[in-house]
N, C-alpha and C positions, 0 to 999 in steps of 0.2 A: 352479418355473419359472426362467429364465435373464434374467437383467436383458439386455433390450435396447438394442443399442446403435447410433447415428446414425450412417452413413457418410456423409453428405453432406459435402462439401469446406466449411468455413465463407468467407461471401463476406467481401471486404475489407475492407467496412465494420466487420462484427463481428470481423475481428482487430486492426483497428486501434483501432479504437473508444478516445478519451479520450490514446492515446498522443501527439499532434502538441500538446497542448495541454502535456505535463509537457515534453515535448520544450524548448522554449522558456521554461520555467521557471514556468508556470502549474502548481503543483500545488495538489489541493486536499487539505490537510492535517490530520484526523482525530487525537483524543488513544486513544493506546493505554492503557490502563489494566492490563495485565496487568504492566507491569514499573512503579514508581514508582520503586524506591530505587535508586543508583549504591553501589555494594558498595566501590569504590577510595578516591571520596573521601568516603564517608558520609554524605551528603545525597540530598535528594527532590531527584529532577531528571522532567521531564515530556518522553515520548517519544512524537513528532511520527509520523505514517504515512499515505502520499500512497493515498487509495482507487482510485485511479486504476494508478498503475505500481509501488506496493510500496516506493517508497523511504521512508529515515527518516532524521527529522532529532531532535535530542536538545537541551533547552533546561536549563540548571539552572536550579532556584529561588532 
């Protein structure tokens, strides 16, 4: 069988959904754990990721 797939236009709410809030600098910030170590300068550094809009921030320890 063929995976089905939705043509419905998605409404505004569910595109925007969470973006007005990173917008203004409310992100909410989640630890990545699949990278720990900075390869440059040889230390555990802990890499920060907004579940919201994908962005990342990078902390060293």
């Amino acid at each position: 069988m063929a995976d089905i797939i939705a043509f419905r236009k998605p409404s505004l709410k569910e595109q925007h959904k969470g973006k007005t809030l990173c917008r203004h600098g409310h992100h909410k910030w989640e630890v990545d754990k699949a990278r720990q170590f900075d390869v440059k300068q040889g230390r555990l550094v802990t890499l920060y990721r907004c579940a919201r809009c994908g962005k990342q921030r990078v902390r060293a320890d």
